[in-house]
C-alpha positions as CSV (number, residue, x, y, z in Angstrom):
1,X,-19.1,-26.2,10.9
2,X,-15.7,-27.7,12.0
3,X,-13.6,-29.1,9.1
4,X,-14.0,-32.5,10.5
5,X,-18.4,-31.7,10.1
6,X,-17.2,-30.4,6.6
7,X,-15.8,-34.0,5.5
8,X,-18.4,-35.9,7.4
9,X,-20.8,-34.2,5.2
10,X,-19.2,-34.7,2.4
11,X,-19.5,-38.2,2.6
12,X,-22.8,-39.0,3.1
13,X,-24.0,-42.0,1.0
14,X,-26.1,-40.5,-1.9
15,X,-29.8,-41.3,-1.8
16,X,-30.8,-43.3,-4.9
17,X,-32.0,-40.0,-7.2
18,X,-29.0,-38.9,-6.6
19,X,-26.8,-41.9,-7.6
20,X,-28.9,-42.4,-10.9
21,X,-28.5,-38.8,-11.8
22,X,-24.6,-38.3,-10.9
23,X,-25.5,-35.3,-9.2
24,X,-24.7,-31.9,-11.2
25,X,-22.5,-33.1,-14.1
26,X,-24.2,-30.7,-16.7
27,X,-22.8,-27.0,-17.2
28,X,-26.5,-25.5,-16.6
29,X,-26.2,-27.7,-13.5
30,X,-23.2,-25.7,-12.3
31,X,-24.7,-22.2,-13.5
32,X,-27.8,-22.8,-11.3
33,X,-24.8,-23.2,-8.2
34,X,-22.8,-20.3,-9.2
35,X,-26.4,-18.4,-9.3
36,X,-26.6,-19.3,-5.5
37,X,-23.0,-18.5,-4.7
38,X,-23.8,-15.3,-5.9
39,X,-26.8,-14.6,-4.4
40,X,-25.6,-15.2,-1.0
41,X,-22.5,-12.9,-1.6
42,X,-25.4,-10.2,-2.9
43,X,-27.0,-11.4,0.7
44,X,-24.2,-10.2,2.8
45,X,-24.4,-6.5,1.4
46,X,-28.0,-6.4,0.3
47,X,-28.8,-3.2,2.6
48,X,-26.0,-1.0,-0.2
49,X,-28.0,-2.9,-3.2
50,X,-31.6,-1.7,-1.8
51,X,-30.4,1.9,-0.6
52,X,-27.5,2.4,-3.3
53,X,-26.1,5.8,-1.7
54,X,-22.4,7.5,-3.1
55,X,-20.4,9.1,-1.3
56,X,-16.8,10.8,-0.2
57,X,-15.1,10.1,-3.4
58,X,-17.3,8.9,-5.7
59,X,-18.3,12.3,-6.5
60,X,-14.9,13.3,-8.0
61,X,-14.5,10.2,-9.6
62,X,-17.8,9.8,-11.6
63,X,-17.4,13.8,-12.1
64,X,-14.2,13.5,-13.5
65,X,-15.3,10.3,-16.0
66,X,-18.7,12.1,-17.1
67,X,-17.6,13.0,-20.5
68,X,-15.6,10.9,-23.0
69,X,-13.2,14.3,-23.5
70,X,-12.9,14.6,-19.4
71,X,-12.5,11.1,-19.4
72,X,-9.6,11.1,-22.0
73,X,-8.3,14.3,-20.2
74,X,-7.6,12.5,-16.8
75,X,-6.4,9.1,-18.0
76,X,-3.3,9.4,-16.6
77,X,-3.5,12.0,-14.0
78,X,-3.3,10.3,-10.5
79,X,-6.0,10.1,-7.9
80,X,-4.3,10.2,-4.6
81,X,-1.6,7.1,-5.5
82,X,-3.8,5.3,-7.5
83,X,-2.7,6.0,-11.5
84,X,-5.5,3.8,-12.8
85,X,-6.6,4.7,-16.2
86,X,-8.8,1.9,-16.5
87,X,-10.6,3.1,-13.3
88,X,-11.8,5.9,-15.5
89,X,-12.9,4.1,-18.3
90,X,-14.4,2.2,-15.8
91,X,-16.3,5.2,-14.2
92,X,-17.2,6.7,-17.2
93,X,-18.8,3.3,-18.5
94,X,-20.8,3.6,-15.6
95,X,-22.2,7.2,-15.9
96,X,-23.2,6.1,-19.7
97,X,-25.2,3.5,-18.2
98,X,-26.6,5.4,-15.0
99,X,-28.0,7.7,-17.8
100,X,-28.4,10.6,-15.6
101,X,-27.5,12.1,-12.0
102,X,-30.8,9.7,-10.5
103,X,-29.3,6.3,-11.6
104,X,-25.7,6.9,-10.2
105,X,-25.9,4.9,-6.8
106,X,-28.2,2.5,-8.5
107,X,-25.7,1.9,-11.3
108,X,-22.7,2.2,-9.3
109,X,-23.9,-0.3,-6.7
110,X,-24.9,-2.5,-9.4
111,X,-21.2,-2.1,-10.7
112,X,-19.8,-3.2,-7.4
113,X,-21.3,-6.8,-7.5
114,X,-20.0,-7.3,-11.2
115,X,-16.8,-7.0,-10.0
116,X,-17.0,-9.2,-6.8
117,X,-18.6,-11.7,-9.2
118,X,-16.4,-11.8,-11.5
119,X,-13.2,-12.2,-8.9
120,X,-15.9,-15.1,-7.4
121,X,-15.9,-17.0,-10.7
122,X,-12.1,-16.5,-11.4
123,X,-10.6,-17.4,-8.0
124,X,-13.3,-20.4,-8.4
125,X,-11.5,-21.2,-11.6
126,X,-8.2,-21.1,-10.6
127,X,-8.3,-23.3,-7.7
128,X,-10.7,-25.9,-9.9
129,X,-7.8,-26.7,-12.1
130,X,-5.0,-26.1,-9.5
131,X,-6.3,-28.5,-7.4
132,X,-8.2,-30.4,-10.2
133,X,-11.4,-30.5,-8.4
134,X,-14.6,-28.6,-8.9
135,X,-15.8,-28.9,-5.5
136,X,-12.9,-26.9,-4.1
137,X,-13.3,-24.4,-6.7
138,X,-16.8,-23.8,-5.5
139,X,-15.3,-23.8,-1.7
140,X,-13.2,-20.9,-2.8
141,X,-15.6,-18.9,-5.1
142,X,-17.9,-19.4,-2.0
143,X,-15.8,-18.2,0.6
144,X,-14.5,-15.4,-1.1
145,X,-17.6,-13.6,-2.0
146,X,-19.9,-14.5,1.0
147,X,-17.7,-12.5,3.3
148,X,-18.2,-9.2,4.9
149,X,-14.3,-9.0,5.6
150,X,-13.8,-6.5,2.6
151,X,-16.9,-5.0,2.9
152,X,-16.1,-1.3,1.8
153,X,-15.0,-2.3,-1.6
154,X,-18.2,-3.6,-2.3
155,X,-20.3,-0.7,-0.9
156,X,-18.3,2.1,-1.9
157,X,-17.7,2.7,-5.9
158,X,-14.2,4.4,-5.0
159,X,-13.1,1.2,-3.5
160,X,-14.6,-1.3,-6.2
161,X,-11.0,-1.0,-8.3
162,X,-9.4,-2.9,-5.3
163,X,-11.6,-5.8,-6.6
164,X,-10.9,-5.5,-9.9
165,X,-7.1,-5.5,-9.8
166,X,-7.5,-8.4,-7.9
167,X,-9.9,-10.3,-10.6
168,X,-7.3,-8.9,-13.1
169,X,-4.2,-10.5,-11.0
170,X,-6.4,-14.3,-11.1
171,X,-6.1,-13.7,-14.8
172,X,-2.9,-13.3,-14.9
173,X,-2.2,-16.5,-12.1
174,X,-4.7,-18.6,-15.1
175,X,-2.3,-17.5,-17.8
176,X,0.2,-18.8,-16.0
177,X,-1.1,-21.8,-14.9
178,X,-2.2,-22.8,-18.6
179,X,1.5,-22.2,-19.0
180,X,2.6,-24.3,-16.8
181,X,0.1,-27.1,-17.8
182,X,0.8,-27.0,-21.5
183,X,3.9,-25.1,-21.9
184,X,2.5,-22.9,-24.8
185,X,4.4,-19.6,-24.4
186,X,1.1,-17.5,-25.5
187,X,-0.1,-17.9,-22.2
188,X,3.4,-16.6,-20.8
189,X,2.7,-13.5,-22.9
190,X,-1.1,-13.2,-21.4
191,X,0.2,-13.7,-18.2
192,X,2.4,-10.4,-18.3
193,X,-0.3,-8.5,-20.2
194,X,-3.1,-8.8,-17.0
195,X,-0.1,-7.8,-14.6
196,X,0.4,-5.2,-16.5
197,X,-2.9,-3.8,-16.6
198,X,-4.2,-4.6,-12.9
199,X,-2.4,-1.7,-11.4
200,X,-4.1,0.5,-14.1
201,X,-7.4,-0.4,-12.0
202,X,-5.3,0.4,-8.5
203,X,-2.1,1.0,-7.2
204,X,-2.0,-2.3,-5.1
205,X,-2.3,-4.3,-8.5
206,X,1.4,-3.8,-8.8
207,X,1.8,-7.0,-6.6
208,X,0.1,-8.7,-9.5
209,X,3.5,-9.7,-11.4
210,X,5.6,-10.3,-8.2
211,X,2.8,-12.8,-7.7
212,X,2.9,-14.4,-10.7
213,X,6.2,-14.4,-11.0
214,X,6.5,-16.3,-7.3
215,X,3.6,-18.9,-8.6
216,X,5.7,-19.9,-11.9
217,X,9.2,-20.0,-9.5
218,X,7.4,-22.1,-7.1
219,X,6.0,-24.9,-10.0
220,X,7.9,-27.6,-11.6
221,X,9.6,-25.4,-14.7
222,X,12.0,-28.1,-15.7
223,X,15.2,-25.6,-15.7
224,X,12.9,-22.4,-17.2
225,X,12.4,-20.9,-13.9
226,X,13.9,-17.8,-14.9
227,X,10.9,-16.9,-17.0
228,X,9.0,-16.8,-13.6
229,X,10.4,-13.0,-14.8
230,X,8.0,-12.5,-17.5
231,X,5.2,-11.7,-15.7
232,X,7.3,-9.0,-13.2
233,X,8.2,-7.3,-16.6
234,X,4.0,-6.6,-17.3
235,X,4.2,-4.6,-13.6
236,X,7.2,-2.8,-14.5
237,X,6.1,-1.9,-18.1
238,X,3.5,-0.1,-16.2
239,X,5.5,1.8,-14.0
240,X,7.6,2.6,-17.0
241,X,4.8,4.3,-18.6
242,X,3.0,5.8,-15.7
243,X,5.6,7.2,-13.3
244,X,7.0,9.5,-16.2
245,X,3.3,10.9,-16.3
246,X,2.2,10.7,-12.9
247,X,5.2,9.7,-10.6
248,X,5.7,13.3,-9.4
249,X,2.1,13.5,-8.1
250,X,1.6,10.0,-6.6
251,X,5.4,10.7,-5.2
252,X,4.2,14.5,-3.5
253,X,0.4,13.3,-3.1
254,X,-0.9,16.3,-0.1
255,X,-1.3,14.1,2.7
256,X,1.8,12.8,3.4
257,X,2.3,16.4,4.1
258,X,6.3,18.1,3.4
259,X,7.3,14.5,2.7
260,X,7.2,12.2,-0.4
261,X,5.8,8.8,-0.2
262,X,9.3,6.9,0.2
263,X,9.8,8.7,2.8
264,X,6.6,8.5,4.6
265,X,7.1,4.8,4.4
266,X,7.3,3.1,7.5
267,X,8.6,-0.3,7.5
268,X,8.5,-0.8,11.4
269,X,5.0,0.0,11.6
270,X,4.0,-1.8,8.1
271,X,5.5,-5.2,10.1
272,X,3.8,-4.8,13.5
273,X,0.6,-3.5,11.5
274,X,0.4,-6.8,9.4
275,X,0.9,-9.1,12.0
276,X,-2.1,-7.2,14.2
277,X,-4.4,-7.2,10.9
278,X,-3.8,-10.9,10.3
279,X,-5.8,-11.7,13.4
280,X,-8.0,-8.4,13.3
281,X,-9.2,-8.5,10.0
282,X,-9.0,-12.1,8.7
283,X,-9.1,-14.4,11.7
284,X,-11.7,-12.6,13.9
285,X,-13.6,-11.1,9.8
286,X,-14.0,-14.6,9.0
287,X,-15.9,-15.2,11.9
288,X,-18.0,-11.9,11.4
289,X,-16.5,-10.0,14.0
290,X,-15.0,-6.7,12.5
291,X,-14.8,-3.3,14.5
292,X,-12.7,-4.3,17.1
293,X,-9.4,-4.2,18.0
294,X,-7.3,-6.8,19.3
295,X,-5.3,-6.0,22.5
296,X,-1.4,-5.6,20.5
297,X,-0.3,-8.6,23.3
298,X,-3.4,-10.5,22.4
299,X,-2.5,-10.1,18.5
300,X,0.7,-10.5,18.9
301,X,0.2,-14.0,20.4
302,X,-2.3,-14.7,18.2
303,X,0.2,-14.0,15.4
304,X,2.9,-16.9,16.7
305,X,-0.4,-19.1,16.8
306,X,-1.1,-18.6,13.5
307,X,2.1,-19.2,12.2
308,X,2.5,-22.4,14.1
309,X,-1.1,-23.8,12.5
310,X,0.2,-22.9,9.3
311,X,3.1,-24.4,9.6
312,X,1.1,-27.8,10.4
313,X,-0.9,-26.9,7.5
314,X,1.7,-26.2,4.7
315,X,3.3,-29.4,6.0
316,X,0.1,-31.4,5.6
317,X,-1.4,-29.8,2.7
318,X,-1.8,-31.3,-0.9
319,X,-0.9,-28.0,-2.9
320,X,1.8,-26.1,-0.6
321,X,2.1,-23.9,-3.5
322,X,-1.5,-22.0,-3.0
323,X,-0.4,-21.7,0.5
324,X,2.8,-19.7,-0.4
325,X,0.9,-17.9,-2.9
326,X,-1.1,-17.2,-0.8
327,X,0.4,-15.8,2.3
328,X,2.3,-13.7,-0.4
329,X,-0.9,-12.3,-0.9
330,X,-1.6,-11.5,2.3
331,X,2.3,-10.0,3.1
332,X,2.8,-8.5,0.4
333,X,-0.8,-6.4,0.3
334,X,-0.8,-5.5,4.1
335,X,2.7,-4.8,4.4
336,X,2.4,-2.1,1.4
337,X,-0.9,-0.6,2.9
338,X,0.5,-0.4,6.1
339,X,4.0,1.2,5.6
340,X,2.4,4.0,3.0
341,X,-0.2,4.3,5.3
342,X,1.5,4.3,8.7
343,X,0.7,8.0,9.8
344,X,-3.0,7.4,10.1
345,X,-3.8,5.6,13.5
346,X,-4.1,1.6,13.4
347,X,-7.6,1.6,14.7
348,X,-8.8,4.4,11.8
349,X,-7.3,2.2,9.3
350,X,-9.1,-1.0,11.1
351,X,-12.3,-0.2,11.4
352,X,-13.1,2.0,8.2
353,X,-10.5,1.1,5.7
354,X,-12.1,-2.8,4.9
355,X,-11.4,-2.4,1.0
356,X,-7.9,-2.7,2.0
357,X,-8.8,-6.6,2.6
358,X,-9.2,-7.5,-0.7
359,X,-6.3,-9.5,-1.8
360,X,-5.2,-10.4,2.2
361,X,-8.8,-12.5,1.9
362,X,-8.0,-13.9,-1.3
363,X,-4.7,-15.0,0.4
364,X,-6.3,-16.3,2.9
365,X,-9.2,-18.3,0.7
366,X,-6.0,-19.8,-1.3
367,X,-4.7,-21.2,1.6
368,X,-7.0,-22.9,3.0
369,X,-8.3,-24.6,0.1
370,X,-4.3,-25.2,-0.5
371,X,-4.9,-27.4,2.0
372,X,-8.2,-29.3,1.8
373,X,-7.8,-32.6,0.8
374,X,-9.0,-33.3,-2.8
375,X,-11.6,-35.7,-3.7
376,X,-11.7,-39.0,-5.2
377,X,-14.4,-37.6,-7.4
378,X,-13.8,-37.1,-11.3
379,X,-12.8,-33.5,-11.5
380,X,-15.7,-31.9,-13.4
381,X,-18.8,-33.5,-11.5
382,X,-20.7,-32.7,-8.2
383,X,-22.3,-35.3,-6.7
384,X,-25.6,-34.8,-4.3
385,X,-23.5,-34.9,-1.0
386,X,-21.3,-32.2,-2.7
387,X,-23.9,-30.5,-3.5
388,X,-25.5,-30.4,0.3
389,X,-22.0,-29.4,1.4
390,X,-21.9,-26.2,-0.6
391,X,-25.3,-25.1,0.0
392,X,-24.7,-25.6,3.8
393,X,-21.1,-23.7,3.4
394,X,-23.3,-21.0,2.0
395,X,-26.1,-20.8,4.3
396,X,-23.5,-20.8,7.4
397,X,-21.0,-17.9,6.1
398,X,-24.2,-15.9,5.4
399,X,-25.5,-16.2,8.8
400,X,-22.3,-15.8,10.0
401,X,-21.0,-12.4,8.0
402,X,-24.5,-11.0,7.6
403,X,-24.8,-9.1,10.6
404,X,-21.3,-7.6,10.0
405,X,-23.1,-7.0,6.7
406,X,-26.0,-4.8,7.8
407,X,-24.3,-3.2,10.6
408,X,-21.5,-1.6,8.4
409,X,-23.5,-0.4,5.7
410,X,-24.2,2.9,4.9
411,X,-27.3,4.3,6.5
412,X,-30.3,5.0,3.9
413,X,-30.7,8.4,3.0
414,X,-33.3,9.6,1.1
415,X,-32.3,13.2,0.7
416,X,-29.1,12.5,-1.7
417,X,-32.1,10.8,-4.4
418,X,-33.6,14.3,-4.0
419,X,-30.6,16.3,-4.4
420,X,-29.8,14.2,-7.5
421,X,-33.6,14.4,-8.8
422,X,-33.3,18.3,-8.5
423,X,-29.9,18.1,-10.8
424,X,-31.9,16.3,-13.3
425,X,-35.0,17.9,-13.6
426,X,-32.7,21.2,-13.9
427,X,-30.1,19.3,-16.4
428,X,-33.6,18.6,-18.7
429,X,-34.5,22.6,-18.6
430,X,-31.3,23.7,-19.7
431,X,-31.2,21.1,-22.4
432,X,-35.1,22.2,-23.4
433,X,-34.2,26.0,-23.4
434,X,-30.4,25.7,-24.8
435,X,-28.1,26.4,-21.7
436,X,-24.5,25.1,-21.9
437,X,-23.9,23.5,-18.8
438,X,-21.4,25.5,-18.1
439,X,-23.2,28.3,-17.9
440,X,-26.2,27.2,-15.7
441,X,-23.4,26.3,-12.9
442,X,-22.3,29.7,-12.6
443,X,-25.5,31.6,-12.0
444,X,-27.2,28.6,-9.6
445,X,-26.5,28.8,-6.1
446,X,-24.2,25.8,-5.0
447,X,-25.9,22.4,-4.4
448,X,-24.7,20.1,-1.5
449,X,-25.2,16.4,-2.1
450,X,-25.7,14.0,1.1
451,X,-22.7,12.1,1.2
452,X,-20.1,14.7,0.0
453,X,-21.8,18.1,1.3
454,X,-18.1,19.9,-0.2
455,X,-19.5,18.9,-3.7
456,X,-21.7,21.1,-5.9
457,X,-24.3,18.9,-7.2
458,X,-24.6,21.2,-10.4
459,X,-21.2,20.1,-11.9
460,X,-23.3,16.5,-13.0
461,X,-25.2,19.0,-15.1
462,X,-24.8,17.9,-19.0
463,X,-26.6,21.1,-20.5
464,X,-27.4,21.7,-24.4
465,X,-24.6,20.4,-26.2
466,X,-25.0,22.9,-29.2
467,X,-25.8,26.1,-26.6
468,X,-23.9,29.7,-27.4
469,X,-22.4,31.3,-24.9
470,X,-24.9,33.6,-22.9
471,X,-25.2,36.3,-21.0
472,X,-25.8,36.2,-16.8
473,X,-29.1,37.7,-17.3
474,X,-30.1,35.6,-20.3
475,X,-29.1,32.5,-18.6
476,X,-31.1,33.4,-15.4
477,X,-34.0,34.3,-17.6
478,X,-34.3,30.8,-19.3
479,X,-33.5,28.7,-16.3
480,X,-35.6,30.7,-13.4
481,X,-38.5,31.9,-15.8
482,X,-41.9,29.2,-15.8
C-alpha cells in the first residue's frame, strides 16, 4: 500500500454505526487493537513459538542463571562484551518458571514475545503523545513488531536482551518527554535511571543516554538545554560501575584475538558497513527480502538515494525531531556493531546476525511516523476508517514479512525435547534416591544437546538439595540400579 493508498483509506466516510459509535474511544476498545497488533507480530515468528528450540548460547546463559547463588555469582562477570546483570536475573527468572530442563524452549520462547511486546506498546506510546495522535502510535507499535527485520532476537533467547535494552531506552525517551511536557524534574531523574540500566540488559543499551540526551537538546528547553546531560550521566554511571568489574574482560574478550577491543575497532569499515546495512537490512527487510546482499555499487547508490528522500522528508515532516532521533538510532547502533565487529565478513554478519537490527528498525519506525501527517482527529479516539487502516497495515506487513518469517526460523527438532526429557527424568532419580547433582554429573557419561552438541546436558541437573557427599560406587549404585 503506497502512502498516498494509506491516506485515501484513511479517509473514507464512516458508515452510519460507525459515526454513532465514534469508533474505538473506550480503553477495552484499544486493548482488543493492541491484542491484534500483537498477534500478528506473534504471526511473523509463529514456526519458533510452535517448535520452541534453544540453542548456541542459550545453554551457557540459562546454565549460568540456574541457581539464585550462580546467578548472584555471575552478576557482573561479562559474557562476550555484554556486562548485563539484568540479563541474568532475567535468565534466571526464566528457569524458575520453565520449572525444569523440558520447559526451557517453551518458556524462553514465551520470554521472547514479552519483550517484543513490551517495546511494541512503549514505542506505541511514545510516538502517541509525541505526535499527539493515537493512530500514529498504533502505526508505529504496528510496524515495529510485525517485522521479520530483527528476526534473531525474537527466536533466539541470547539475542532477546537486544530488545529489551531497547524497551528500556523508550522509557527513558517517555521520561524525558513527560519532562519536557511538564517540566517536573522527577521525570529528569527517571530518565537517567532507564539509561542507566538498559546497558545492564546489553552492551548496545549504552546509546540509550546519548539518545536521550540528543531528544532533550533537540526540544524547546527554554535556555536548560544543558540538562540534555542528565540522561548521558545514567550511561556513564554504568560504565563507572561495570568497567572496574568487567572492563578487563570485555576489553581482552578471546575473539578479537592478541588485540583489545579499541583496537579491533574499525572505523572505516563501521562507515561503509552502515551505509550497505541501511539498504540491506532496513530498506530491502522492510519489504521482506533478507538474505541477500546488495552489490557494494548498488548499496552505495542506494545510500545517496536514501539520503536525498530523507532529506525531502525531514524538510516536509511535522516532528523533524523523531527523524533525528531516529537516524541517531540507526547511526549510532550500526556504526558500533560494525566497527567492533569489523573482522567478521559483511555477508556473515548480514545474513545471520538480524538481532543486531533492533534499534536501526526502531530508527527507522521513528522516522517515518516523524513524518506522517497527524490527523485532525481528537488525540485519544479511533474512528472506523482508522480502524480499517490499521487492520489493513497489519494484514499487509504480515503477508509481506511472513515468509522471511518461516524461512529463517530454526528447523523443528524433536531430538533436543528428548535430550532434555532424559535430564529430567534423571534429575527426579537423583532427587528420589538423594544424589547431589554434583555428583550424578561426574559418574554419567556426557550428554549432547541438539542445538549446542559442546554442552553436557547433565549440568541442568538440580539433584537432592540436602544429599552428602558420596562415593563413585554409591552414586553409580543409586542412579543405574532399577
Amino acid at each position: 500500500m503506497t502512502g498516498e493508498q494509506f491516506d485515501r483509506q484513511r479517509k473514507l466516510p464512516d458508515s452510519p454505526d460507525c459515526q454513532e459509535s465514534g469508533g474505538l474511544r473506550t480503553p477495552l476498545a484499544m486493548v482488543y487493537l493492541g491484542v491484534a497488533a500483537c498477534i500478528a507480530a506473534i504471526g511473523v515468528n509463529a514456526s519458533s513459538l510452535l517448535f520452541p528450540f534453544i540453542f548456541y548460547d542459550d545453554f551457557d546463559i540459562l546454565q549460568e542463571s540456574y541457581t539464585w547463588e550462580s546467578t548472584c555469582a555471575r552478576l557482573w562477570v561479562p559474557f562476550n562484551e555484554h556486562c548485563w546483570p539484568l540479563t541474568r536475573l532475567y535468565a534466571w527468572m526464566v528457569v524458575q518458571l520453565a520449572g525444569s530442563p523440558t520447559g526451557l524452549p517453551f518458556t524462553t520462547a514465551i520470554a521472547a514475545r514479552v519483550m517484543q511486546f513490551s517495546a511494541m506498546f512503549l514505542v506505541g506510546l511514545f510516538v502517541q503523545r509525541e505526535r499527539g495522535d493515537a493512530f500514529l502510535g498504533f502505526v508505529a507499535a504496528i510496524v515495529f513488531g510485525v517485522s521479520s527485520v530483527y528476526q534473531e532476537a525474537v527466536y533466539w533467547f541470547a539475542a532477546t536482551p537486544a530488545v529489551a535494552a531497547a524497551a528500556t531506552a523508550l522509557l527513558g525517551l517517555l521520561a524525558a518527554q513527560r519532562w519536557l511536557q511538564t517540566g517536573r524534574g522527577s521525570f529528569l531523574v527517571w530518565s537517567a535511571f532507564w539509561c542507566a540500566l538498559a546497558p545492564g540488559w546489553f552492551a548496545g543499551g549504552v546509546l540509550a543516554g546519548p539518545l536521550c540526551g540528543l531528544y532533550l537538546a533537540w526540544g524547546k528547553m527554554q535556555g536548560r538545554r544543558w540538562l540534555a546531560i542528565v540522561p548521558v550521566l545514567g550511561s556513564l554511571a554504568f560504565l563507572a560501575i561495570s568497567m572496574p568489574l568487567a572492563g578487563k574482560q570485555i576489553l581482552h574478550t578471546p575473539h578479537y584475538g592478541e588485540r583489545s577491543a579499541v583496537e579491533a575497532f574499525a572505523i572505516v569499515e563501521a562507515v561503509a558497513n552502515t551505509g550497505r546495512s541501511i539498504v540491506d537490512n532496513l530498506v530491502l527487510g522492510a519489504v521482506g527480502v533478507t538474505w541477500f546482499t546488495c552489490p557494494v555499487e548498488i548499496a552505495a547508490a542506494g545510500a545517496i538515494a536514501l539520503a536525498a528522500l530523507l532529506g525531502w522528508w525531514w524538510k516536509r515532516a511535522p516532528n523533524g525531531r523523531l527523524i533525528v532521533l531516529g537516524l541517531a538510532f540507526i547511526l549510532l547502533s550500526d556504526f558500533l556493531v560494525y566497527g567492533a565487529r569489523a573482522n567478521h565478513p559483511y555477508d556473515v554478519q548480514l545474513r545471520y546476525w538480524s538481532r543486531y537490527n533492533v534499534w536501526p528498525w526502531l530508527g527507522t519506525v521513528l522516522i517515518v511516523c516523524g513524518g506522517l501527517s497527524p490527523s485532525r482527529r481528537p488525540k485519544a479516539s479511533l474512528k472506523c476508517r482508522d480502524q480499517r487502516s490499521l487492520g489493513w497495515l497489519m494484514a499487509i506487513l504480515l503477508a509481506v514479512q511472513l515468509p522471511q518469517g518461516i524461512y529463517r526460523a530454526p528447523a523443528p527438532n524433536s531430538l533436543q525435547a528428548e535430550a532434555l526429557e532424559k535430564v529430567a527424568r534423571m534429575d527426579e532419580r537423583c532427587r528420589a534416591r538423594g544424589v547431589a547433582a554434583a555428583d550424578a554429573s561426574r559418574v554419567l557419561p556426557p550428554l549432547a544437546v541438539p542445538g549446542n552438541p559442546d554442552f553436557n546436558g547433565w549440568l541442568y541437573l538440580r539433584g537432592s538439595e540436602n544429599a552428602s557427599p558420596l562415593p563413585e560406587a554409591e552414586v553409580r549404585r543409586r542412579i543405574f540400579d532399577k
